[in-house]
N, C-alpha and C positions, 0 to 999 in steps of 0.2 A: 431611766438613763443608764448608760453602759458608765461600769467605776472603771477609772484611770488605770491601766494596766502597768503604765511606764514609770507610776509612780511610788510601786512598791517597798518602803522601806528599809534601807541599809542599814542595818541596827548590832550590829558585832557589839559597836562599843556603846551599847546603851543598857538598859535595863530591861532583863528577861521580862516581866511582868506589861511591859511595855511595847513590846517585839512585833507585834498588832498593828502598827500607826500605817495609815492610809489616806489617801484624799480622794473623794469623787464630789462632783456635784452634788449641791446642797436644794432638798426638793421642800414641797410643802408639807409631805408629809413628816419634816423635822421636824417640823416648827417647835415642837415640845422641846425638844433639845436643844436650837433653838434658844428659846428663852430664857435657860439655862444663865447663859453666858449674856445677852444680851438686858436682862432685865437685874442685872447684876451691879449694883454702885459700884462697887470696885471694878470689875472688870471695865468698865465703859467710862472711867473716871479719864481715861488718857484718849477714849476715842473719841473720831469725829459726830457720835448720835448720843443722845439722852439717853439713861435707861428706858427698854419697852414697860409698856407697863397694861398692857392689853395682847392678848392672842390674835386677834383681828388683826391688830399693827403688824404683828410678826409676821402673819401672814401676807400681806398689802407689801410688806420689803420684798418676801423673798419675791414674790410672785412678780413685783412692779420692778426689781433694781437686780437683786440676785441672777434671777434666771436670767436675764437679757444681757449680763456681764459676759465679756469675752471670755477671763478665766479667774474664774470667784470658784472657788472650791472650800469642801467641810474638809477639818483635820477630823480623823474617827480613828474610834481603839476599839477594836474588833466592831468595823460595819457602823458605828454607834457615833455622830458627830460630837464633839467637845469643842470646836471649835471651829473659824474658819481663817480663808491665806488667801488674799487676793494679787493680780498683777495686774496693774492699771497700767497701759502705753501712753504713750505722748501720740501728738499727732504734729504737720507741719515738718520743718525740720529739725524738730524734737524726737522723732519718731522713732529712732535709736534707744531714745530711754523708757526706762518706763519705773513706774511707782509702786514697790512691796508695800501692804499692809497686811497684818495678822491680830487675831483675838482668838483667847482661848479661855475656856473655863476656871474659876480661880481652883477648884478643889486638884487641879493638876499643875499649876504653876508651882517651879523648883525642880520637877524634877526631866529635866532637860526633853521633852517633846515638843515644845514650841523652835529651841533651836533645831531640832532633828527635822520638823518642818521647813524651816524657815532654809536649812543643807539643801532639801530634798528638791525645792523649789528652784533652788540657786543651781543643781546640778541639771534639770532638765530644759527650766525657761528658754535658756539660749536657743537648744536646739529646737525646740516646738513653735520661737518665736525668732527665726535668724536674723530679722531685723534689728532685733535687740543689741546692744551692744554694753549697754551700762543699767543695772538692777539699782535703783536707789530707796530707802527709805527713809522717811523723818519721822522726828523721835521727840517727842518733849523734854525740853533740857534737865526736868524733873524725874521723868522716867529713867531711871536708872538701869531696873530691871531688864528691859525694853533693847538698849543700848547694848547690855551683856551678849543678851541674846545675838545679836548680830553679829558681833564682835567675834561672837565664839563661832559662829558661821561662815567668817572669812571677811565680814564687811568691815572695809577700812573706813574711821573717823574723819569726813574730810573739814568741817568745822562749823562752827554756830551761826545758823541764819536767827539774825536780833533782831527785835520789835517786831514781830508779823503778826499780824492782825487774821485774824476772822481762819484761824488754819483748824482750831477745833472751833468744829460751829455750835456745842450748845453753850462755848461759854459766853460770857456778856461780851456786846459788839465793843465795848469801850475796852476791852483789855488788850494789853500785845504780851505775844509770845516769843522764846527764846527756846530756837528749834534744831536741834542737833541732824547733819544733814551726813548719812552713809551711805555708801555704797558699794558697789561689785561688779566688775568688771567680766566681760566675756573674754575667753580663752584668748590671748592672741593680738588681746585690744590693747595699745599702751597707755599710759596714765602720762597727763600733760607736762610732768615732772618728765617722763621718761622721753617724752616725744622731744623736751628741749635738749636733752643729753645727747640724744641722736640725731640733733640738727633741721628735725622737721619741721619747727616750727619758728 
């Protein structure tokens, strides 16, 4: 598969050793890398899948769920995935929104390429996706980390979705979660605070 042209990154203010970060489609021949991240307690501690714990499996995702994704891309430091960035849409009269998720490797968490992703995604989705209108993602009210990240990427806090059940699915069905809900706005688009100011609504 041809790597993402458009999404080169903008890295002035990041760190030289880091200057590298790129996203293309994630193939099977990752899957090692891959693994990395995904068969990792820590890193999968906040996501929606169990750690892998088989290369078969890994393979069976990318090939069954990854590839078929509209736009699931690897974060890579020089060619090399560490990670991945997805953007799930709404359908219906949803279909304006759509859903960031992100995982990356623990041995790179800190030092700011998760947000420089998570910029990179925010500055092109719009245009690759003009239906789009609002980027949001949720965040375990736990993850703190998580939270930073977006924050520092422009996503405004808009407030705690309480008791929700079944949002991370390997944990036990009997638990509910307390889900921090952000998001981002496309150029142009007012936020419902603004739209009453202006009499729209």
């Amino acid at each position: 598969m041809e790597q993402d042209s458009s999404v080169a990154a903008d890295l002035q203010d990041g760190v030289a050793e880091f200057s590298n970060i790129s996203f293309r489609p994630l193939e099977v021949s990752d899957v090692d890398d891959f693994m990395v991240w995904a068969s990792d307690e820590r890193v999968t501690h906040f996501c929606s899948f169990n750690p892998y714990t088989s290369k078969e499996d890994g393979i069976n995702y990318i090939k069954n769920t990854v590839i078929s994704h509209p736009w699931f891309r690897a974060i890579c430091l020089n060619n090399r995935p560490i990670g991945a960035i997805s953007v799930t849409k709404n359908s219906g009269n949803d279909i304006c929104r759509g859903e960031l998720g992100y995982v990356l490797a623990g041995q790179y968490w800190g030092k700011g390429i998760a947000t420089r992703a998570v910029k990179m995604v925010a500055k092109t989705i719009f245009s690759e996706r003009p239906e789009l209108e609002r980027l949001e993602a949720l965040v375990d009210v736990q993850n703190v980390g998580s939270q930073k990240v977006l924050e520092k990427a422009g996503f405004t806090r808009e407030g705690v979705l309480r008791r929700l059940d079944h949002i991370i699915l390997h944990l036990d069905s009997n638990e509910q979660l307390n889900i921090v809900l952000l998001f981002k706005l496309k150029v142009g688009v007012l936020t419902y605070q603004e739209l009453e100011i202006c009499g729209r609504l």
